[in-house]
N, C-alpha and C positions, 0 to 999 in steps of 0.2 A: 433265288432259292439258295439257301447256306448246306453247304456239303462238308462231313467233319467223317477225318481219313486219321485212323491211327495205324499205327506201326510200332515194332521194338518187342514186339512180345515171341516168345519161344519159351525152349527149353531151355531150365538150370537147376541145377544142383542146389541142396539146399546151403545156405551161409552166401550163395553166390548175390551176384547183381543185374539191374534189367531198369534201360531208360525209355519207358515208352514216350513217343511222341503223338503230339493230333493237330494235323493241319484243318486251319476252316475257313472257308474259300463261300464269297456269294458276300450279299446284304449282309454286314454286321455293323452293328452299335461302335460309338466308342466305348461307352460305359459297358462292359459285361460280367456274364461271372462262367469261368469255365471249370469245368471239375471232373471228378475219375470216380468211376464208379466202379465196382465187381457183380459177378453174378458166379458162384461154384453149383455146379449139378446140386439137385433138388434145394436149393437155398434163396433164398429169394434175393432180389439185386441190392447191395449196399452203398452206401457214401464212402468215396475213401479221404479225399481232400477237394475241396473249392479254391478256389482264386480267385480274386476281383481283379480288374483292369488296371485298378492303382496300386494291386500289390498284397491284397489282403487275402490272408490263407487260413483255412480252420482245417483239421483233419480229423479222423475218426482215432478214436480209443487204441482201435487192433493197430495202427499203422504210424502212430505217432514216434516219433523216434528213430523210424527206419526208410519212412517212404519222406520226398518233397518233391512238394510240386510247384512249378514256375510255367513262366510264361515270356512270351516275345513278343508285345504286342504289334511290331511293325512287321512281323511273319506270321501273325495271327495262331500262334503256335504253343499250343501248354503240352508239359513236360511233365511226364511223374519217374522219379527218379526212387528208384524198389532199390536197397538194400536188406543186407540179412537173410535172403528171403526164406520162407519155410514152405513145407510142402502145405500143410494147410492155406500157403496165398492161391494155391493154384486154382483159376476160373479163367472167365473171359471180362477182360476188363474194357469196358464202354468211358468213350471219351463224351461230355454235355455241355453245351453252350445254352445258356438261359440270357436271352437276344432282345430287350426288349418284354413283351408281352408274349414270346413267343419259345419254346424250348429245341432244343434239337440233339439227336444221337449219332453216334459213330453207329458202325455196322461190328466194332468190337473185335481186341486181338487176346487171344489163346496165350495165357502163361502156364507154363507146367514146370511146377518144383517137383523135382526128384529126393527121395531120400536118401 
């Protein structure tokens, strides 16, 4: 079973910074692709950036420029690194492993941008 644990999120001030991490642990592929997602009260959940196993990253529109995201693959560990941030970043941001034929989610850490 693949178990995906993030960490790193709280509170910050807006212009501040915030590095979440996601460990995933169980059955994984060497080929995958792991990525961040958000979800803000009544909004539905979004894309924020992907990563493949060999390195390859796409991100979303809102986040390009401020957020990056990496990976360890011998920690099994992706990284999203928030700068700038503003209050409108604030949600719960879910870490995703798409494993194969198969998907999985973090249980999701709380950012709150302050104005």
């Amino acid at each position: 079973q693949v178990q995906l644990v993030e960490s790193g999120g709280g509170l910050v001030q807006a212009g501040g910074s915030l590095r979440l991490s996601c460990a995933a642990s169980g059955s994984i592929f060497r080929s995958n692709f792991m990525g961040w997602y958000r979800q803000a009260p009544g909004k539905q959940r979004e894309l924020l950036a992907v990563i493949s196993s060999g390195g390859s990253t796409n991100y979303a529109d809102s986040v390009k420029g401020r957020f990056a995201i990496s990976r360890d693959n011998a920690k099994n560990t992706v990284y999203l690194q928030m700068n700038s941030l503003k209050p409108e970043d604030t949600a719960v941001y879910y870490c995703n492993l798409r494993n194969g034929p198969s998907e999985y989610w973090g249980k999701g850490t709380l950012v709150t941008v302050s104005s």
